[in-house]
C-alpha positions in Angstrom: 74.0 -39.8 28.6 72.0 -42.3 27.0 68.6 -43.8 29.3 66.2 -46.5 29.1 63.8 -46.0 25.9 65.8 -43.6 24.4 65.8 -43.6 20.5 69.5 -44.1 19.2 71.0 -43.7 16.0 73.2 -46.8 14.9 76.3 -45.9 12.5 77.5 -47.9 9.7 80.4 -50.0 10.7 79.2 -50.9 14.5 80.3 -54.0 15.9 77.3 -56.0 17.1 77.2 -58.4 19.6 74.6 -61.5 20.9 73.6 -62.9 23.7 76.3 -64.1 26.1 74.0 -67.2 27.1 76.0 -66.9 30.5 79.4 -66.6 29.3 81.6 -64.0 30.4 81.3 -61.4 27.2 78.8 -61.6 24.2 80.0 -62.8 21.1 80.5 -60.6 17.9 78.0 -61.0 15.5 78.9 -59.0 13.0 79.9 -55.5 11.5 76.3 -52.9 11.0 76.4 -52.6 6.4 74.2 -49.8 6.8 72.4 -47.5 9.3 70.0 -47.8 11.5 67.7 -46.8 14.2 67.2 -49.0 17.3 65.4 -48.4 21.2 68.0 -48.6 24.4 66.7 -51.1 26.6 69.2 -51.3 29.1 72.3 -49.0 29.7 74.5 -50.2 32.4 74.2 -54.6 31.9 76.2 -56.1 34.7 79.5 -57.3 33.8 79.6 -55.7 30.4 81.2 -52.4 30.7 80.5 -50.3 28.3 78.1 -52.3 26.0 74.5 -51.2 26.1 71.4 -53.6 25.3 69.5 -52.4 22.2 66.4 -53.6 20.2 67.7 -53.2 16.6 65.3 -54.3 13.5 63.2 -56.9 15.8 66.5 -58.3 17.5 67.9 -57.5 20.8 71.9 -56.7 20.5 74.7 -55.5 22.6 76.7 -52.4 21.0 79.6 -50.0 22.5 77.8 -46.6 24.8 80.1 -44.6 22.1 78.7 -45.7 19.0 75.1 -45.0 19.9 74.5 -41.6 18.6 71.2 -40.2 20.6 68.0 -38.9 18.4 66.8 -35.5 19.7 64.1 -32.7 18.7 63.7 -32.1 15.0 65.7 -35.7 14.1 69.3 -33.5 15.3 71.5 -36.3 16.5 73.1 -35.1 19.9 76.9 -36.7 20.6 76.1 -39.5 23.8 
């Protein structure tokens, strides 16, 4: 179970998604070309489902709970 703040492991191949700018879902932005790293900032976003706010390389994103992988002790990534 992923929280606020946590430190989340982003695979390659993850659909990314904007802001909605108050539509109903976020538009895709594109497909992640490589790994990375990014900071939860908010887990359950109204009206979203499953998609969880992240701040990703200076820019704030929407990406599906199940791609998130979550950073634990010693860098082992723990299933979310």
């Amino acid at each position: 179970m992923l929280t606020n703040g946590d430190l989340v492991r982003i695979p390659q191949g993850s659909l990314m998604m904007g802001d909605s700018g108050g539509g109903q879902y976020p538009p895709a932005i594109g497909f992640l070309s490589s790994p990375t790293m990014g900071i939860v900032l908010e887990t359950t976003v109204p009206n979203l489902g499953t998609l969880v706010k992240v701040l990703m390389n200076d820019k704030i994103v929407y990406i599906e709970n199940k791609s998130l992988q979550l950073v634990g002790d010693k860098n082992v990534r723990k299933a979310s």
